[in-house]
N, C-alpha and C positions, 0 to 999 in steps of 0.2 A: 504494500500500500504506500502510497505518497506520503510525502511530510506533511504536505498541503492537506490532504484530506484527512487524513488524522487530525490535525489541529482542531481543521473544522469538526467536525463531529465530538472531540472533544469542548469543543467551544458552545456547540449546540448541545451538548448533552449537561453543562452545566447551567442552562439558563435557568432552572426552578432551585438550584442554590443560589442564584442573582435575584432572583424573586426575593425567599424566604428573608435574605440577607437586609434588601430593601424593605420589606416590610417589619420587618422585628426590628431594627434599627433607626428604622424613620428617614432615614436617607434616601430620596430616592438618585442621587448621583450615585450609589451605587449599581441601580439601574443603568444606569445612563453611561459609564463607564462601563461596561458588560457590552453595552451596545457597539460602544465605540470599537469597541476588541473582536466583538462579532465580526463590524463589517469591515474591519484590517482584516482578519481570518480569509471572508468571502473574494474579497479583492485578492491576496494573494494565490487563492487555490482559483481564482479565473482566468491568473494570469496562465499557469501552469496546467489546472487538467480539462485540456482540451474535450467539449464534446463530439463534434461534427467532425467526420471522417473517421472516428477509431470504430471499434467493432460495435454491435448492438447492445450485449448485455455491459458492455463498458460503457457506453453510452449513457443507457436506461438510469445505472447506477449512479451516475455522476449529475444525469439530470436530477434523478431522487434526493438527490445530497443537496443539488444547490433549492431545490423545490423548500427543503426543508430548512434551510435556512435564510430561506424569504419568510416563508410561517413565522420562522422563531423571530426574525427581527419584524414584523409586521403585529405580532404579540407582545412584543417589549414597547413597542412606538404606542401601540393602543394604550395598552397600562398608564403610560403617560401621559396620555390625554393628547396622543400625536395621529393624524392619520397618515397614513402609510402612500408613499405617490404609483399608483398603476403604473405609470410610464412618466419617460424624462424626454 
């Protein structure tokens, strides 16, 4: 597996300890710092894991990864009272 997507998936798999953390704490910059580290993660692994043109199920799985890390940063912006942008 990449470094890239390890990261990511470790980055997305901590997002409900950036929750807890902001809510028991009262902080929500600790949301917001979560976020920010999110979408470092996202950017890095788009520089690197190419979708288009590798095989199908490598494909499939990479689209799933970045799929979910639109979820998770589109769940962290809401929390915030942020809406999230469809398109740039």
């Amino acid at each position: 597996m990449e470094k890239e997507a390890h990261d990511l998936i470790s980055k997305i798999a901590a997002f409900p300890e950036a929750i807890a953390h902001a809510c028991h704490g009262g902080e929500p910059c600790t949301l917001v710092t979560y976020l920010m580290d999110l979408c470092h993660s996202i950017s890095s692994a788009l520089n690197v894991l190419w979708v288009l043109g590798r095989e199908q199920h490598l494909a499939e799985a990479r689209m799933l990864l970045f799929w979910a890390a639109r979820v998770t940063l589109g769940n962290g912006l809401s929390i915030l009272g942020l809406r999230p942008l469809e398109r740039m």
